[in-house]
N, C-alpha and C positions, 0 to 999 in steps of 0.2 A: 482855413481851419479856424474856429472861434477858441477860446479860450478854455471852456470845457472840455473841449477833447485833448487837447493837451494837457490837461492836467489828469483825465482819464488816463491819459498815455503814460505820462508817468507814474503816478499811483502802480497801474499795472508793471509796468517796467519794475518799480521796486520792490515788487510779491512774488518775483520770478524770481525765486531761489532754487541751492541744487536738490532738496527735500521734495519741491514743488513738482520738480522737472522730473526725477525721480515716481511720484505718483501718477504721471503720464505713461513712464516706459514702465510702470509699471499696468497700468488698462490697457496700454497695447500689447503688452506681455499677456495679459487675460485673455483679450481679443483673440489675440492669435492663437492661444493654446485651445481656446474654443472650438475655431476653426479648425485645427489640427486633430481634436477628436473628433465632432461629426462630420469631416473626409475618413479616419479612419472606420467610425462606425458605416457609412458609407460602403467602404472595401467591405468589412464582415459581413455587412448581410449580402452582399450579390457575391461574396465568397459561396457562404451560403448558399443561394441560388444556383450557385453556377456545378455545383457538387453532385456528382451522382452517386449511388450505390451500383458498382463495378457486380452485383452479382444479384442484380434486378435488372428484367428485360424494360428497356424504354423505347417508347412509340415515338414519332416524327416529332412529334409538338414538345416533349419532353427534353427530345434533343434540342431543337432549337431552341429550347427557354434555357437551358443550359449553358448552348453558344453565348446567347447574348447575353448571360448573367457572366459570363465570362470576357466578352466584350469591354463589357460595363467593371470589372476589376481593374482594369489594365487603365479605362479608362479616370477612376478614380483614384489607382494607385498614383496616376501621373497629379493629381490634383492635391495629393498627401504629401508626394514632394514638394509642390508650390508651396503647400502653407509649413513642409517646415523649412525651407528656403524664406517665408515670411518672417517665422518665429525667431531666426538665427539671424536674420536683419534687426530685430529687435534690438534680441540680446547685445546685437556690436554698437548701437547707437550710444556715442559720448554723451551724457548729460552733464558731465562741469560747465558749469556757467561759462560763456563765451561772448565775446563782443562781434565775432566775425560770423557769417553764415558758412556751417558745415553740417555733416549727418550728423542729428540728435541736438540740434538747436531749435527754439520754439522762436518765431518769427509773425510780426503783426504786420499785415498791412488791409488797408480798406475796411477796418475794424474789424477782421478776420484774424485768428490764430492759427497757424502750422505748425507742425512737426515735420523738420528736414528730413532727408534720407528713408522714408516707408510709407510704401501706399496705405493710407488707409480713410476709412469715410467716417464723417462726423462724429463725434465723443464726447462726453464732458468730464470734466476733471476742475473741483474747484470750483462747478459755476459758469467756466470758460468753457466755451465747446473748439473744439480742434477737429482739424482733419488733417492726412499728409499729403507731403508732397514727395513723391520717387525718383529715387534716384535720378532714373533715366528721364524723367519730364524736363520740358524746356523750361517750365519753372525755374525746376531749379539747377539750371546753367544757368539762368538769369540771375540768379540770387546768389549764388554761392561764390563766398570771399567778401561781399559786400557788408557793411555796418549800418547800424541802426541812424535813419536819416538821408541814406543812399539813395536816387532814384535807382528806377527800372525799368525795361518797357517789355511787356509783353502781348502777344495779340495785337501790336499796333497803340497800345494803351499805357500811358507811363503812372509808376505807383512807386510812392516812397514807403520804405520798408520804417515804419512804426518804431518797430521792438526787434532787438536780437539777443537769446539767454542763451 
């Protein structure tokens, strides 16, 4: 590593406050309430669809669009759980600044940004683009407990962890 990155490294390292971290879980809080309404708009319209008038005669084709508008609820209702199973991951993630890797820590390595503890794809905040890493990934077993400075090996490939806030 030549001497500009490290000193990139730090710089970053000391603009990681809890304000910072804070306007992270905050777009991820957006994100997800996003997401949480169009799964719910989702369910109302094939509610919608799936709805008959109990005192109008319906033909084969009627019912079956029915069926599957009903199908299609059941199937989206289970989709409206995930995202607020997403959203309530959010809201538990700790953002006080930490030295240790846990859920709701932001973590650099490979001149990449994370967010511990919640799936999520790409974002920026600040400039900085993030992504997360979930719970359940071997990520982050790999990562979690360790300090900024740490190696790790993942996929066969060892990577020192940058930054931990």
């Amino acid at each position: 590593m030549n001497g500009a990155i490290d000193r990139t490294a730090q710089m970053d390292d000391m603009t990681w406050d809890e304000d910072r971290k804070l306007r992270v879980k905050d777009a991820l809080r957006r994100r997800a309430e996003a997401a949480l309404a169009s799964a719910r708009e989702a369910v109302a319209d094939q509610r919608g669809a799936a709805e008959l008038d109990p005192d109008d005669v319906h033909d084969t084709d009627g019912l079956s669009q029915s069926d599957a508008g009903g199908d299609l609820v059941r199937l989206f209702g289970g989709i409206v759980a995930r995202r607020q199973a997403d959203l309530a991951l959010v809201e538990a993630l700790d953002v006080t600044p930490t030295q240790v890797v846990a859920d709701g820590s932001i973590v650099s390595f490979g001149g990449d940004h994370y967010v511990v503890g919640v799936a999520a794809e790409a974002f920026d905040v600040d400039g900085t683009t993030l992504e997360g890493i979930a719970a359940d990934a071997p990520l982050h077993a790999a990562i979690a407990g360790l300090k900024a400075g740490d190696s790790f090996t993942i996929n066969g490939a060892e990577h020192r962890l940058d930054l931990v806030v």
